[in-house]
MIKOL-124966 format. One line per 5 residues: their letters; for each residue x negated, y, z of N, C-alpha, C, O. Coordinates in steps of 0.02 Angstrom, whole numbers, plus 50000, padded with zeros to 5 digits. Each point is the difference from the previous one (the first is absolute). Example, Ala and Ser with C-alpha at 12.3 -4.5 7.8 and 13.67 -1.06 7.14 Angstrom:
BEGIN
as	49340/49716/50390/50045/50059/50000/49955/50060/50000/49948/49999/50033; 50070/50054/49931/49958/50059/50003/50039/50055/50037/49975/50055/50008
REM end
This chain:
BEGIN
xxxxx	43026/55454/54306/50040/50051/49967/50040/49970/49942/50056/50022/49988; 49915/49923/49973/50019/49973/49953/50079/49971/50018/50044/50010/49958; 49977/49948/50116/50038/49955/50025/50057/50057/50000/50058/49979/50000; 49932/50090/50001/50057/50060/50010/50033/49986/49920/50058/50016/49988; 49917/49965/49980/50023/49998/49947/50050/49946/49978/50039/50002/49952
xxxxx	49950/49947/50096/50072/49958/50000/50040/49982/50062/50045/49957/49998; 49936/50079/50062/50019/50001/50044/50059/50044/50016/50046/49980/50036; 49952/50083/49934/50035/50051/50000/50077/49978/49948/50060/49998/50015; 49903/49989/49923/50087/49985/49975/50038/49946/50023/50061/49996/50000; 49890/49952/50025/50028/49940/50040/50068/50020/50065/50060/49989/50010
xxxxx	49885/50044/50018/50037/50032/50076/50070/50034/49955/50056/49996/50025; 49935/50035/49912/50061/50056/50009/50048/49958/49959/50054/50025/49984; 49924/49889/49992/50049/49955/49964/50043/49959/50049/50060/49986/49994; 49896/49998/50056/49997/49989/50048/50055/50028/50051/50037/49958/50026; 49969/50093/49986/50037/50050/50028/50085/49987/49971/50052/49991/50033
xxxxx	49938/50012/49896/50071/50015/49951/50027/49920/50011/50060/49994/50008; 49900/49950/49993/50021/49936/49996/50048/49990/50075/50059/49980/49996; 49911/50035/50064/50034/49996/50063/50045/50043/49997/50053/49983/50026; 49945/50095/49940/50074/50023/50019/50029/49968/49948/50048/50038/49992; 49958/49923/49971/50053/49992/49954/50025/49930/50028/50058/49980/49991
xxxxx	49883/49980/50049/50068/49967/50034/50029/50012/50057/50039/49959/50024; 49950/50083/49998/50015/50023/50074/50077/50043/49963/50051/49999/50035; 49952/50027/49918/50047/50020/49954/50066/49939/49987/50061/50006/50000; 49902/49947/49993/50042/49963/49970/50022/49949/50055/50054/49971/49990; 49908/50014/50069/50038/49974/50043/50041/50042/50034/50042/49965/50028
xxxxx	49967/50102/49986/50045/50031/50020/50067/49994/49979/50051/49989/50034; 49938/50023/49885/50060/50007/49951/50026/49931/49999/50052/49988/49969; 49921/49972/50060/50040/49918/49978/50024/49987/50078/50036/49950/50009; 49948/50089/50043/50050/49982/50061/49943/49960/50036/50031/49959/50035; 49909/50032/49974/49959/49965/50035/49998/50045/50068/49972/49964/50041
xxxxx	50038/50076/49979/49986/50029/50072/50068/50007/50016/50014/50020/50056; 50035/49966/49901/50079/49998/50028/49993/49967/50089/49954/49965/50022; 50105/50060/50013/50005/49954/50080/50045/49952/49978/50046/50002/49959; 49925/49942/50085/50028/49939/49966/50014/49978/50074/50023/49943/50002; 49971/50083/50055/50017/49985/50070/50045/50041/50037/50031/49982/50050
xxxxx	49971/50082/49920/50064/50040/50023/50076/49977/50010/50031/49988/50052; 49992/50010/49869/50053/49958/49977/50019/49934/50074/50051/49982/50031; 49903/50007/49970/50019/49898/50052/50008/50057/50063/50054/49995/50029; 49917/50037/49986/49999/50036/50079/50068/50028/50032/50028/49987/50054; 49991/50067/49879/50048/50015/49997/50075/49952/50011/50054/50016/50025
xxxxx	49926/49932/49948/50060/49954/49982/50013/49966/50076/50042/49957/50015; 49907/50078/50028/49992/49944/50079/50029/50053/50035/50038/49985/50046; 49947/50093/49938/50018/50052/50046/50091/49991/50014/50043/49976/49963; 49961/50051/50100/50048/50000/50028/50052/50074/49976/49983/50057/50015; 50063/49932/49957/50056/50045/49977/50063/50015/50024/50040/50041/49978
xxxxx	49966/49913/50081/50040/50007/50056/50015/50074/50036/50053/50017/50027; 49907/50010/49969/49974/50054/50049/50046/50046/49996/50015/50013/49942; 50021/50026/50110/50073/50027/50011/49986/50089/49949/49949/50033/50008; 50090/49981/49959/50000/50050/49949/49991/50073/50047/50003/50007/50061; 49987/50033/49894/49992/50044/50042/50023/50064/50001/50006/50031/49947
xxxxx	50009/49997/50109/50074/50017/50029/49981/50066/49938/49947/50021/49976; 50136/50000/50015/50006/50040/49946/50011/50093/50039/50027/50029/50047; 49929/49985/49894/49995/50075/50036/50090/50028/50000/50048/49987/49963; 49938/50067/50113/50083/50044/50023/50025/50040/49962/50058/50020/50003; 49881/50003/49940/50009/50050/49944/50067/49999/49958/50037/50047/49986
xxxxx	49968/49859/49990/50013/49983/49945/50069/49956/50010/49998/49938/49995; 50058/50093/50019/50044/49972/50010/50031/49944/49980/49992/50043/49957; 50032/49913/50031/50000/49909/49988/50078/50013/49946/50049/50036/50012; 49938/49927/49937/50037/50019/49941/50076/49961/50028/50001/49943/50023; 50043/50088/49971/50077/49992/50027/50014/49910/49988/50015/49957/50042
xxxxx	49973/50036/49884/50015/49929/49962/49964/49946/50025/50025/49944/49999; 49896/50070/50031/49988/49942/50054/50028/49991/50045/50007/49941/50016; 50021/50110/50022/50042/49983/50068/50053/49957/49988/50014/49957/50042; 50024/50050/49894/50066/49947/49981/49973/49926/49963/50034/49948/50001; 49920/50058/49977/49980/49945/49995/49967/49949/50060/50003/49939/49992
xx	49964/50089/50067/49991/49965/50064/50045/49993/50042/49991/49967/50051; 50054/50055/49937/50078/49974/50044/50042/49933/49970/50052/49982/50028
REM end
């Protein structure tokens, strides 16, 4: 019964010590993606655009500029 007596504030110092770095590696960018970025830079952007809705009629001044 005695060991509750330093067991308990331990656990709850204990507790505050891990979130505060779990706090602080967040805030400094440690779980940032650091493999996305490179993936991206490999993906293919080639890929043909895509076709424009019938709604939205095509602004006059592009047509004179593609001629």
């Amino acid at each position: 019964m005695e060991s509750l007596y330093i067991l308990v504030p331990l656990s709850v110092v204990l507790v505050f010590v891990i979130g505060a770095i779990f706090w602080w590696s967040v805030r400094s960018g440690q779980y940032d993606d650091m493999e996305g970025p490179a993936y991206r830079m490999l993906m293919d952007d080639r890929d043909a655009p895509a076709p424009r809705s019938p709604e939205k009629p095509e602004d006059p001044a592009s047509q004179v500029r593609n001629e």
